[in-house]
mmCIF entry with sequence, helices, sheets and N, C-alpha, C, O atoms, coordinates in Angstrom:
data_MODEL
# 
_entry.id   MODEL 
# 
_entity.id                         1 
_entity.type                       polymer 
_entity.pdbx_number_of_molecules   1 
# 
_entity_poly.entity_id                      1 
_entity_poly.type                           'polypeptide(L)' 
_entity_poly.nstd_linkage                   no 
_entity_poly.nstd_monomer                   no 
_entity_poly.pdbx_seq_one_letter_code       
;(UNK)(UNK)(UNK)(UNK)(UNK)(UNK)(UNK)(UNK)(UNK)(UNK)(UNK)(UNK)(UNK)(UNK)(UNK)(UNK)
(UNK)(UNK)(UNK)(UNK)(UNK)(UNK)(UNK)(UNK)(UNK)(UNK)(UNK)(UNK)(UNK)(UNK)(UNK)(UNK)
(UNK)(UNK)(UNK)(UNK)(UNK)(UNK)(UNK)(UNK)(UNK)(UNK)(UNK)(UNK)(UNK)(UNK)
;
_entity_poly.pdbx_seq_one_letter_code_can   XXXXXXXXXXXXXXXXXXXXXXXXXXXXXXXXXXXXXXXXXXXXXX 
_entity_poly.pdbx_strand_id                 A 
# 
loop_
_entity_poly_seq.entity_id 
_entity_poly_seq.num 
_entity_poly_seq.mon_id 
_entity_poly_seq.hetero 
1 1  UNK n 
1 2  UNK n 
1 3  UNK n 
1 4  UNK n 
1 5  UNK n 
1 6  UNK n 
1 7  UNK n 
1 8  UNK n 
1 9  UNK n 
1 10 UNK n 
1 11 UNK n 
1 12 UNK n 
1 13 UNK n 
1 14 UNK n 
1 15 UNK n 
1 16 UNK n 
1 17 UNK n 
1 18 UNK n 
1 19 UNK n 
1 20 UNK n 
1 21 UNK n 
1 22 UNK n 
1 23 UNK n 
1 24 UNK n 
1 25 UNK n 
1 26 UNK n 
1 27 UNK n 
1 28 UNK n 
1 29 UNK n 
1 30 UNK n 
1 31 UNK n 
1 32 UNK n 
1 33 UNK n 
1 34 UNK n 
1 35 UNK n 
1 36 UNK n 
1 37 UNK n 
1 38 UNK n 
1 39 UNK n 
1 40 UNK n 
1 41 UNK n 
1 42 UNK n 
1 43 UNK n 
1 44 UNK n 
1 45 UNK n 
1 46 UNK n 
# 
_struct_asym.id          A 
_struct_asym.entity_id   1 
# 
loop_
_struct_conf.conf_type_id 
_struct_conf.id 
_struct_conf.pdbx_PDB_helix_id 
_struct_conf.beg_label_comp_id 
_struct_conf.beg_label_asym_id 
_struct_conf.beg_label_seq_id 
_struct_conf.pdbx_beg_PDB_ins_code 
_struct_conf.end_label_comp_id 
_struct_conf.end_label_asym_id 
_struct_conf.end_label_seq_id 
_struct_conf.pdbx_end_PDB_ins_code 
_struct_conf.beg_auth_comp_id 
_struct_conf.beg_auth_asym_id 
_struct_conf.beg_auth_seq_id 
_struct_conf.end_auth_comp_id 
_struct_conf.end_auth_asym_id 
_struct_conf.end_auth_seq_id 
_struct_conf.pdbx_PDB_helix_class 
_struct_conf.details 
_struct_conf.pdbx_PDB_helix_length 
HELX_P HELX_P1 AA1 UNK A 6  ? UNK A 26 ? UNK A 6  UNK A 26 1 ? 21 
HELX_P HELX_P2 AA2 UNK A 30 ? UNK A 39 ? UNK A 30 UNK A 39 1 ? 10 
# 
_struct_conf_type.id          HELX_P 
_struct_conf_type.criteria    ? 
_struct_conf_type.reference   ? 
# 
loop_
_atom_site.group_PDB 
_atom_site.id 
_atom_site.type_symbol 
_atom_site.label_atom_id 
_atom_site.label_alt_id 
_atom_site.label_comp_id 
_atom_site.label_asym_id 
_atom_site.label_entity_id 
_atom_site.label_seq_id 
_atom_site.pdbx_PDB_ins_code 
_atom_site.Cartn_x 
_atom_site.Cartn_y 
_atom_site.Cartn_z 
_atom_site.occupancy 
_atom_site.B_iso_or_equiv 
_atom_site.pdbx_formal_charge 
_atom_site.auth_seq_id 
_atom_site.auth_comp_id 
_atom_site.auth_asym_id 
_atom_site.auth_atom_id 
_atom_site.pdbx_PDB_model_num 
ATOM 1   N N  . UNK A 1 1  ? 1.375  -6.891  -32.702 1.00 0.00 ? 1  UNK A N  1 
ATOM 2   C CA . UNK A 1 1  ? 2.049  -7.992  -32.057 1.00 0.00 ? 1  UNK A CA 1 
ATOM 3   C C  . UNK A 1 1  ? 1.939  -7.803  -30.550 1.00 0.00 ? 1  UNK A C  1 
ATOM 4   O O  . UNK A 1 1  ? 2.399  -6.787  -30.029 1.00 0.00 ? 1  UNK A O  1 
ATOM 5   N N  . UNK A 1 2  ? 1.278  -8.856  -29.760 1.00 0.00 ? 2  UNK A N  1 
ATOM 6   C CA . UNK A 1 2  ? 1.356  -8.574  -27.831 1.00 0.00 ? 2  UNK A CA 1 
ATOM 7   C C  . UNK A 1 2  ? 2.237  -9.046  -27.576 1.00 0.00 ? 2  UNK A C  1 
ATOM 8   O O  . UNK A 1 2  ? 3.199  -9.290  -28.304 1.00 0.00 ? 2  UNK A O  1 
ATOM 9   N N  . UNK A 1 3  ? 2.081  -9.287  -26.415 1.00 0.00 ? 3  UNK A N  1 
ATOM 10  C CA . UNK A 1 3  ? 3.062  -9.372  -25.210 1.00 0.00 ? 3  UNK A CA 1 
ATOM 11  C C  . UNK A 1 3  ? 2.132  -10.949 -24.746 1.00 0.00 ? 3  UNK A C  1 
ATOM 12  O O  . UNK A 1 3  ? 1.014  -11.327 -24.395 1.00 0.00 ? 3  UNK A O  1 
ATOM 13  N N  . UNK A 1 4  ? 3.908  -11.607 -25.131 1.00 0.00 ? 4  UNK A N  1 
ATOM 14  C CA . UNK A 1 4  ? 3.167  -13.258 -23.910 1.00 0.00 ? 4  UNK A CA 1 
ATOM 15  C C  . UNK A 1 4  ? 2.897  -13.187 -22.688 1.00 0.00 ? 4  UNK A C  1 
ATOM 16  O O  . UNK A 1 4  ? 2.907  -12.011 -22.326 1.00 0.00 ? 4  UNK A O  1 
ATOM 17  N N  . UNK A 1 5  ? 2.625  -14.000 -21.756 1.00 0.00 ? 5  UNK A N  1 
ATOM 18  C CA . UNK A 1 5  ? 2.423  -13.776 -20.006 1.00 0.00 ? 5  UNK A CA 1 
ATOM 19  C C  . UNK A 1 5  ? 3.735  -13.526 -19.901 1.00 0.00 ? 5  UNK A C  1 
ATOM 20  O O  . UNK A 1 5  ? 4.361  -12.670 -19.276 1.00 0.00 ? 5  UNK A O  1 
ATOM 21  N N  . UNK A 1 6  ? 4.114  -14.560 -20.731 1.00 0.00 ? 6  UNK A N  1 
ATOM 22  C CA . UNK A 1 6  ? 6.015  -14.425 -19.663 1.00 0.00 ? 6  UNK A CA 1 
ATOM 23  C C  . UNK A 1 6  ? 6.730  -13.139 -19.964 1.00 0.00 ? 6  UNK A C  1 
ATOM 24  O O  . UNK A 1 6  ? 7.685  -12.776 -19.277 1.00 0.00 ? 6  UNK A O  1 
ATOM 25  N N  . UNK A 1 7  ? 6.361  -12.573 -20.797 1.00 0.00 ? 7  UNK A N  1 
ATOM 26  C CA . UNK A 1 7  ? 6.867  -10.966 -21.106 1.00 0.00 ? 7  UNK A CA 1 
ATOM 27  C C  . UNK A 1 7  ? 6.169  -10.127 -20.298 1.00 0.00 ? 7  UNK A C  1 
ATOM 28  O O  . UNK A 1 7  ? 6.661  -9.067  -19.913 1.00 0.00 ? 7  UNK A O  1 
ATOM 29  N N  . UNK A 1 8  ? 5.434  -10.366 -20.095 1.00 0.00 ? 8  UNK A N  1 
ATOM 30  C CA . UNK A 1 8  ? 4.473  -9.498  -19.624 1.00 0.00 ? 8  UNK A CA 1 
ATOM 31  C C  . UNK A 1 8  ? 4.479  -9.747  -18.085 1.00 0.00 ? 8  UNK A C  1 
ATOM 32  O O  . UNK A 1 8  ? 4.258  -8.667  -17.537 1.00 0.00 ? 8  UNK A O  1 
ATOM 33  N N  . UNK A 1 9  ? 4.659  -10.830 -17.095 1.00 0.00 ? 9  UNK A N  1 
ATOM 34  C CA . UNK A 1 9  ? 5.261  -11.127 -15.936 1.00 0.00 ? 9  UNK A CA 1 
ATOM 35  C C  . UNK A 1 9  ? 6.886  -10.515 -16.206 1.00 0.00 ? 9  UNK A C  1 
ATOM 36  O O  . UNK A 1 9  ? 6.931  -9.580  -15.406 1.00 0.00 ? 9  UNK A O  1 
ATOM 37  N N  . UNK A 1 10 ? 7.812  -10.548 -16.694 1.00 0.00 ? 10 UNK A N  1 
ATOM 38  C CA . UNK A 1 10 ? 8.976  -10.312 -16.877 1.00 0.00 ? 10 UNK A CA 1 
ATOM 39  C C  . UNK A 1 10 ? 8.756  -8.865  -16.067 1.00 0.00 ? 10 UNK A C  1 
ATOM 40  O O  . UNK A 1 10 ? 8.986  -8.656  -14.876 1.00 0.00 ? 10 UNK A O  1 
ATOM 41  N N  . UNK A 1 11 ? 8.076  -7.628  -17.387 1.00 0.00 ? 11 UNK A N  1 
ATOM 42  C CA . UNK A 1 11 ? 7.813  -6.274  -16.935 1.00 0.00 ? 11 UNK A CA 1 
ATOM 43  C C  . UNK A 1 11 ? 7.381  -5.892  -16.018 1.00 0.00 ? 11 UNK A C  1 
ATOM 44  O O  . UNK A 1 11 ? 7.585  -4.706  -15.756 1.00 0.00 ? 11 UNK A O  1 
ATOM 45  N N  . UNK A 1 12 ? 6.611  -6.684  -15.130 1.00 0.00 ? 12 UNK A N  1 
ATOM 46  C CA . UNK A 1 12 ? 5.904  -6.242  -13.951 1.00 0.00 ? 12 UNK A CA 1 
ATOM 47  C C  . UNK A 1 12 ? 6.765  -6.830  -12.749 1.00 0.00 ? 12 UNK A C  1 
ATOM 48  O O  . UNK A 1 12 ? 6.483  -6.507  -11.595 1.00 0.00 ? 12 UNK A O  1 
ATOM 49  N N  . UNK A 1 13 ? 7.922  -7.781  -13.055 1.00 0.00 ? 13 UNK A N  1 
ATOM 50  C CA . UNK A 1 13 ? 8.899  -8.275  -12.290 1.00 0.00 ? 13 UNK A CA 1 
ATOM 51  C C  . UNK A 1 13 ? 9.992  -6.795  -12.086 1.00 0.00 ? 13 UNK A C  1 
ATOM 52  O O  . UNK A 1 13 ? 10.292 -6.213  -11.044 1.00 0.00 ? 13 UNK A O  1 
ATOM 53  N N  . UNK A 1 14 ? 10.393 -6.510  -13.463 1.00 0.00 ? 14 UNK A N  1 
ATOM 54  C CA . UNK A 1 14 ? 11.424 -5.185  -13.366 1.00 0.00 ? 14 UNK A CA 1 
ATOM 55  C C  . UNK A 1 14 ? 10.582 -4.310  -12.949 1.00 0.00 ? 14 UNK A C  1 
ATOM 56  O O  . UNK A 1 14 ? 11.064 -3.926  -11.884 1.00 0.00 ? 14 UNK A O  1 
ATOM 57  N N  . UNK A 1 15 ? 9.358  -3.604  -13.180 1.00 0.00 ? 15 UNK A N  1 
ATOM 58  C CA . UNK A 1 15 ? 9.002  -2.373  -12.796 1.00 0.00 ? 15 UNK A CA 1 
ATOM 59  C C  . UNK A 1 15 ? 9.256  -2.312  -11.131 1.00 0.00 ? 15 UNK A C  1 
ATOM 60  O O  . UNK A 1 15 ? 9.613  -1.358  -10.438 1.00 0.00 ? 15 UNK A O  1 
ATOM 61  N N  . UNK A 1 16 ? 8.922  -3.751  -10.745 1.00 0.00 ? 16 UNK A N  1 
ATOM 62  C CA . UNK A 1 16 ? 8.556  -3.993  -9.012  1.00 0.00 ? 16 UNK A CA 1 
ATOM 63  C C  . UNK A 1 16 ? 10.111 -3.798  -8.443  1.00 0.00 ? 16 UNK A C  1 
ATOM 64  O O  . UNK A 1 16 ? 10.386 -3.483  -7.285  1.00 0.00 ? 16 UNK A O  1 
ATOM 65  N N  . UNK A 1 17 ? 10.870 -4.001  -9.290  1.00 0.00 ? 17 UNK A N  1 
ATOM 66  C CA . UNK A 1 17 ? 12.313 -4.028  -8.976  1.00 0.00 ? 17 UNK A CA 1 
ATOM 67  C C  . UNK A 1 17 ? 12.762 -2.437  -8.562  1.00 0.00 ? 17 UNK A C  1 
ATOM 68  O O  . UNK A 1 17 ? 13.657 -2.323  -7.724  1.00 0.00 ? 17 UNK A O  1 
ATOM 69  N N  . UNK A 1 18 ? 12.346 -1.597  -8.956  1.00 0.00 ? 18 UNK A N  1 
ATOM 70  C CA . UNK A 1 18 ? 12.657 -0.338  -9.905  1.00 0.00 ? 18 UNK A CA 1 
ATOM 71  C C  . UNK A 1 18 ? 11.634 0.311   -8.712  1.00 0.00 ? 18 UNK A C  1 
ATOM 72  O O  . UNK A 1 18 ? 12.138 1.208   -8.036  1.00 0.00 ? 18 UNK A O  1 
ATOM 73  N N  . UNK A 1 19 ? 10.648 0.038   -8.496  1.00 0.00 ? 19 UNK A N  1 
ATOM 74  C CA . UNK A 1 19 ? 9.888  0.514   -7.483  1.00 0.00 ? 19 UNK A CA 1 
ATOM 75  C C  . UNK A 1 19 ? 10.401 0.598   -5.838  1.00 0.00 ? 19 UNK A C  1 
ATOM 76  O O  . UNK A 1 19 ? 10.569 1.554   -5.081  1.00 0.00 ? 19 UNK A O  1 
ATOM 77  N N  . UNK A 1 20 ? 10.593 -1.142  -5.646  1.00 0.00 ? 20 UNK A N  1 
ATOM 78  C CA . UNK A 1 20 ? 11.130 -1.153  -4.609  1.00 0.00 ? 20 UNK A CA 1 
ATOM 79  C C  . UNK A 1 20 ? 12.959 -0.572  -4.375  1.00 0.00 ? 20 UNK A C  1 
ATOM 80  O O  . UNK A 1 20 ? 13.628 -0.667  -3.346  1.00 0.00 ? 20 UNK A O  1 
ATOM 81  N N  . UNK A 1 21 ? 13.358 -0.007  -5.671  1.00 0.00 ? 21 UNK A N  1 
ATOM 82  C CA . UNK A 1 21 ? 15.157 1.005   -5.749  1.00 0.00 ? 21 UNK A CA 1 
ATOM 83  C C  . UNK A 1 21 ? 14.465 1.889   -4.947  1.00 0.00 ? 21 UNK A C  1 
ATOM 84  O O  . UNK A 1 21 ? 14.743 1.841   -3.748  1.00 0.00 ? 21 UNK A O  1 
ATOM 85  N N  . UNK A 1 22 ? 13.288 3.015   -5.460  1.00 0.00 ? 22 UNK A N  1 
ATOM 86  C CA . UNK A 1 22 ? 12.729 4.329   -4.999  1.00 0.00 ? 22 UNK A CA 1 
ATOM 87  C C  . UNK A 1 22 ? 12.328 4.397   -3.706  1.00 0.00 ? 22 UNK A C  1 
ATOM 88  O O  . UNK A 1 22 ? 12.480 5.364   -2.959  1.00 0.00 ? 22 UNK A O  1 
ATOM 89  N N  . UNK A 1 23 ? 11.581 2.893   -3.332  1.00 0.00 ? 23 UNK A N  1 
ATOM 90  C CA . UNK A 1 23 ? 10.984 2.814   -2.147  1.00 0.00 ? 23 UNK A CA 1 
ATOM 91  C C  . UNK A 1 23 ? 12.561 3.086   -0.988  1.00 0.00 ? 23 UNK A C  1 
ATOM 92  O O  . UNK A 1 23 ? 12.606 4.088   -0.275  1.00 0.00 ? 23 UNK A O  1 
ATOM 93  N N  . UNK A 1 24 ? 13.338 2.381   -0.988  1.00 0.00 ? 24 UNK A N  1 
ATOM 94  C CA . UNK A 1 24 ? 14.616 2.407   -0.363  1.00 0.00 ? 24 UNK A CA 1 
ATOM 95  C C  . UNK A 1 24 ? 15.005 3.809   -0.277  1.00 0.00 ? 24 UNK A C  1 
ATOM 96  O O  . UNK A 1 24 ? 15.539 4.172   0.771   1.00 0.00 ? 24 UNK A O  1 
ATOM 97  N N  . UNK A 1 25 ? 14.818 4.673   -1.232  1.00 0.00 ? 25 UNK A N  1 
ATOM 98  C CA . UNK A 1 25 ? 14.644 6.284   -1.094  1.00 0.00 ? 25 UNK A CA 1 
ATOM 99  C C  . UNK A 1 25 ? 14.303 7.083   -0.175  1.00 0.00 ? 25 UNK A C  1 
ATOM 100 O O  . UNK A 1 25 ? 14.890 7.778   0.654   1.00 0.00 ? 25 UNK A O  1 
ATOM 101 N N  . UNK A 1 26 ? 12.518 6.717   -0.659  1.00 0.00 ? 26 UNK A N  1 
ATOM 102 C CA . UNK A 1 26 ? 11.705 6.985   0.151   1.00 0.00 ? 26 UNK A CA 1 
ATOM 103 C C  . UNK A 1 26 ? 10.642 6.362   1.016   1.00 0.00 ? 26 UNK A C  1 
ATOM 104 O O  . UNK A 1 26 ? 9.492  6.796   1.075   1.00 0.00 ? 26 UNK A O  1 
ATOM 105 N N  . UNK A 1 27 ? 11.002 5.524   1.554   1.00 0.00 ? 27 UNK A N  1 
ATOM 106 C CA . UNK A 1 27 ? 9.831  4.175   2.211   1.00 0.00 ? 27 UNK A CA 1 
ATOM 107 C C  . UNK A 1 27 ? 8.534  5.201   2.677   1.00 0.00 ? 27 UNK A C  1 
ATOM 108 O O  . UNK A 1 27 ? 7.553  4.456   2.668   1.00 0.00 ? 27 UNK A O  1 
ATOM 109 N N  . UNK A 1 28 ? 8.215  6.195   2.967   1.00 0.00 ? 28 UNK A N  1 
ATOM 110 C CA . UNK A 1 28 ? 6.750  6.428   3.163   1.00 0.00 ? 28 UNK A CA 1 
ATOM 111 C C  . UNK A 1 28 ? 5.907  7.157   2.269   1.00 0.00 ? 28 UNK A C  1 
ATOM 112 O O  . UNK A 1 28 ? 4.747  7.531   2.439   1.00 0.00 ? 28 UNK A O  1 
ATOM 113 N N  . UNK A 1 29 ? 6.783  7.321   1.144   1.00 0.00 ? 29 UNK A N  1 
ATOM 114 C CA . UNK A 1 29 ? 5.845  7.293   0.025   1.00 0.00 ? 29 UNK A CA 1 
ATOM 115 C C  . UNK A 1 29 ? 4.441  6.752   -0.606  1.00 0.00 ? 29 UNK A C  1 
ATOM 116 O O  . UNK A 1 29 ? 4.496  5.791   -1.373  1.00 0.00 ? 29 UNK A O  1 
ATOM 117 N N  . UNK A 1 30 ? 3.256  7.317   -0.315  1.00 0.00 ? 30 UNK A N  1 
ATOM 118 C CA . UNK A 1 30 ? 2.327  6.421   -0.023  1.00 0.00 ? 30 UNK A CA 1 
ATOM 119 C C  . UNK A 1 30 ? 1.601  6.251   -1.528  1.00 0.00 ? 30 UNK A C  1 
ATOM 120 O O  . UNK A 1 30 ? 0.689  5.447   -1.718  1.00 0.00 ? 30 UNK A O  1 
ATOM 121 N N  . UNK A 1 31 ? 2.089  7.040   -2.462  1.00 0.00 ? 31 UNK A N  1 
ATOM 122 C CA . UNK A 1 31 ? 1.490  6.450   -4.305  1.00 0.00 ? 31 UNK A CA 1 
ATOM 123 C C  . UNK A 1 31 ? 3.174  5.438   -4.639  1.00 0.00 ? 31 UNK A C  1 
ATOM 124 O O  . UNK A 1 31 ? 2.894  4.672   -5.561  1.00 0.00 ? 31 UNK A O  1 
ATOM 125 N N  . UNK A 1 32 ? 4.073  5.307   -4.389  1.00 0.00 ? 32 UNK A N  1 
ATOM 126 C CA . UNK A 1 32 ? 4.888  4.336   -4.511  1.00 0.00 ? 32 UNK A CA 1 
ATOM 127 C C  . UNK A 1 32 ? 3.744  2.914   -3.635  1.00 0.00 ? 32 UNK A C  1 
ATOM 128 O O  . UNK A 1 32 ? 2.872  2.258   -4.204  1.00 0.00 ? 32 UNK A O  1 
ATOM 129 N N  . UNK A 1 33 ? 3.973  2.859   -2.831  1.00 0.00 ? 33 UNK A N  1 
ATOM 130 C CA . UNK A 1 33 ? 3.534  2.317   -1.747  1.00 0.00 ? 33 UNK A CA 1 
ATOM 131 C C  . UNK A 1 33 ? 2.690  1.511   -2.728  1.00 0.00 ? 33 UNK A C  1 
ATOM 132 O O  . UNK A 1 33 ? 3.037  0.498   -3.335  1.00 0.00 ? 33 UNK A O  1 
ATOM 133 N N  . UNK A 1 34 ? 1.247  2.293   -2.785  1.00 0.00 ? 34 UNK A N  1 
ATOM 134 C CA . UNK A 1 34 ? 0.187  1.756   -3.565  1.00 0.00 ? 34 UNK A CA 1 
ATOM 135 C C  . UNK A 1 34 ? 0.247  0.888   -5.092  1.00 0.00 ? 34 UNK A C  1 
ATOM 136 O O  . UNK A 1 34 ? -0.371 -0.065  -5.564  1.00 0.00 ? 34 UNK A O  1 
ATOM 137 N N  . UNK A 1 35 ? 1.419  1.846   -5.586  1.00 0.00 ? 35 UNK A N  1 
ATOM 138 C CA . UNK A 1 35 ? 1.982  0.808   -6.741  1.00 0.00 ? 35 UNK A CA 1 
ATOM 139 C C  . UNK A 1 35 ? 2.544  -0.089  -6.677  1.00 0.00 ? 35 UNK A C  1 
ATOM 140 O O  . UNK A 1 35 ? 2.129  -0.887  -7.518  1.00 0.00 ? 35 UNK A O  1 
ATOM 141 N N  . UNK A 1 36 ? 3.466  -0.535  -6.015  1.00 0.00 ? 36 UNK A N  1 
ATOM 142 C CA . UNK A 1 36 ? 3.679  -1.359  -5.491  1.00 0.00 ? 36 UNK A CA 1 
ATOM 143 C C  . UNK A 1 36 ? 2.734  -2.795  -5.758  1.00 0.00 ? 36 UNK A C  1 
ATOM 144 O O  . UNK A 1 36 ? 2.740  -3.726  -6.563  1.00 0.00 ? 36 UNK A O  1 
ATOM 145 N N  . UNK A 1 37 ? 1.949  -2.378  -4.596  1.00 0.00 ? 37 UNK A N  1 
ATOM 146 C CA . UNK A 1 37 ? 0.980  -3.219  -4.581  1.00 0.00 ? 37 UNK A CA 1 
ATOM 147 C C  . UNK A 1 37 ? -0.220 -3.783  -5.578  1.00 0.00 ? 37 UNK A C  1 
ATOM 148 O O  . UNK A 1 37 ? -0.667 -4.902  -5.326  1.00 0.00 ? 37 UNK A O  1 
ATOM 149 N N  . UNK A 1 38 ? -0.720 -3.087  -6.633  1.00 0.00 ? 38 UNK A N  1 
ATOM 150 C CA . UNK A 1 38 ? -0.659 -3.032  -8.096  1.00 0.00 ? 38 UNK A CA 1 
ATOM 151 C C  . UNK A 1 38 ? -0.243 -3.642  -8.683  1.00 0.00 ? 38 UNK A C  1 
ATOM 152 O O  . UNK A 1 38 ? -0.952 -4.433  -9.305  1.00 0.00 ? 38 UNK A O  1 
ATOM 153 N N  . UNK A 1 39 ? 1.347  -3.645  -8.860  1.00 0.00 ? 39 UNK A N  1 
ATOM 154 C CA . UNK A 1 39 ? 2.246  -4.874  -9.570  1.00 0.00 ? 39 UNK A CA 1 
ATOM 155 C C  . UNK A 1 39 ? 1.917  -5.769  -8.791  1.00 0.00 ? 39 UNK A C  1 
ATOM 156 O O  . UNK A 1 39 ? 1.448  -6.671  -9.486  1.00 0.00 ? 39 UNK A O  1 
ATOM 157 N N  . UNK A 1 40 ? 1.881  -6.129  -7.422  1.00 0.00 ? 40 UNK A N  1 
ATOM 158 C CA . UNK A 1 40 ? 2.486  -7.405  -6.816  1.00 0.00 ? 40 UNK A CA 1 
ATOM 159 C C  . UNK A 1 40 ? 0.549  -8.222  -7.384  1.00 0.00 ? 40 UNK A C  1 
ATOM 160 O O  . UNK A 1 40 ? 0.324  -9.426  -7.508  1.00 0.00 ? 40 UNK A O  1 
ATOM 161 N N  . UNK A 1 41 ? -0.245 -7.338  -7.554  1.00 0.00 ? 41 UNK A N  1 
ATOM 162 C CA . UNK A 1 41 ? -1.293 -8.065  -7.508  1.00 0.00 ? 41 UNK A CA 1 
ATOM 163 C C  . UNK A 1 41 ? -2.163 -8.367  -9.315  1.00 0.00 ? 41 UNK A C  1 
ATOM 164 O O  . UNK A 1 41 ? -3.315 -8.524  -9.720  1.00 0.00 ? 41 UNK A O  1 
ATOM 165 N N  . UNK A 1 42 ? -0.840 -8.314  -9.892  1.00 0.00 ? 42 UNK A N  1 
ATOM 166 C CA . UNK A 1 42 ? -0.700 -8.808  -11.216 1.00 0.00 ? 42 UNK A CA 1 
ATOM 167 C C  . UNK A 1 42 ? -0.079 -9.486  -11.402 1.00 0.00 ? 42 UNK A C  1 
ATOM 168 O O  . UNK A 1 42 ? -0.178 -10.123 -12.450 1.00 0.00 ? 42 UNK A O  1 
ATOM 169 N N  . UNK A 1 43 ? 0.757  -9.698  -10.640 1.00 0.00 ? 43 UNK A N  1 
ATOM 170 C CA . UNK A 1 43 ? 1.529  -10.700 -10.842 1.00 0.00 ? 43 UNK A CA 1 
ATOM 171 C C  . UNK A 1 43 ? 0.871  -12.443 -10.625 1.00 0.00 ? 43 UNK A C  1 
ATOM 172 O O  . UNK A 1 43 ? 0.258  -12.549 -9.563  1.00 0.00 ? 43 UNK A O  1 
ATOM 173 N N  . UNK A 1 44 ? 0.907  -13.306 -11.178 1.00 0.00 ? 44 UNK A N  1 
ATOM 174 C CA . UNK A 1 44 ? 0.437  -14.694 -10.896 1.00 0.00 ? 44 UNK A CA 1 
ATOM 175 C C  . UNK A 1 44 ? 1.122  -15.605 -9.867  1.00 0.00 ? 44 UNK A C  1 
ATOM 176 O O  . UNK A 1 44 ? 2.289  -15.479 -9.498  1.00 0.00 ? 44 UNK A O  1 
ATOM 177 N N  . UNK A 1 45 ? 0.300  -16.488 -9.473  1.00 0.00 ? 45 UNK A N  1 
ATOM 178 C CA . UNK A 1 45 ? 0.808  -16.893 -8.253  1.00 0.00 ? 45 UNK A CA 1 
ATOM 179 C C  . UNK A 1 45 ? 2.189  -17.775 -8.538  1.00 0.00 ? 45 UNK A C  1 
ATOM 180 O O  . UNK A 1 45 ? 2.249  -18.223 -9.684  1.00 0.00 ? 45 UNK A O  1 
ATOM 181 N N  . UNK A 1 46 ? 3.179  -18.054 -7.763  1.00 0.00 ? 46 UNK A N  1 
ATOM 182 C CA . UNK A 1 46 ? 4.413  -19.010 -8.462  1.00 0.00 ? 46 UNK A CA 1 
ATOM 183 C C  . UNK A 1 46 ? 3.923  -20.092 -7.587  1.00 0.00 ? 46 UNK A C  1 
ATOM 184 O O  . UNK A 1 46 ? 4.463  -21.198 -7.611  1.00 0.00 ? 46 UNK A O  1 
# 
């Protein structure tokens, strides 16, 4: 059984959430950083 877009946008909505908690941590974290950017560039355009 997969994952719809909208589930699958959902998860990459919370992970980015969850990323940017850590980033607030540590903002020069530069493999946060990069992930980050990862999610944001899976994500579809709104």
């Amino acid at each position: 059984m997969g994952m719809t877009n909208k589930q699958f946008q959902g998860f990459i909505r919370l992970a980015l959430g969850w990323i940017e908690r850590a980033l607030e941590e540590s903002p020069e974290n530069k493999s946060l950083l990069a992930l980050k950017d990862i999610f944001q560039s899976m994500l579809e355009d709104d």
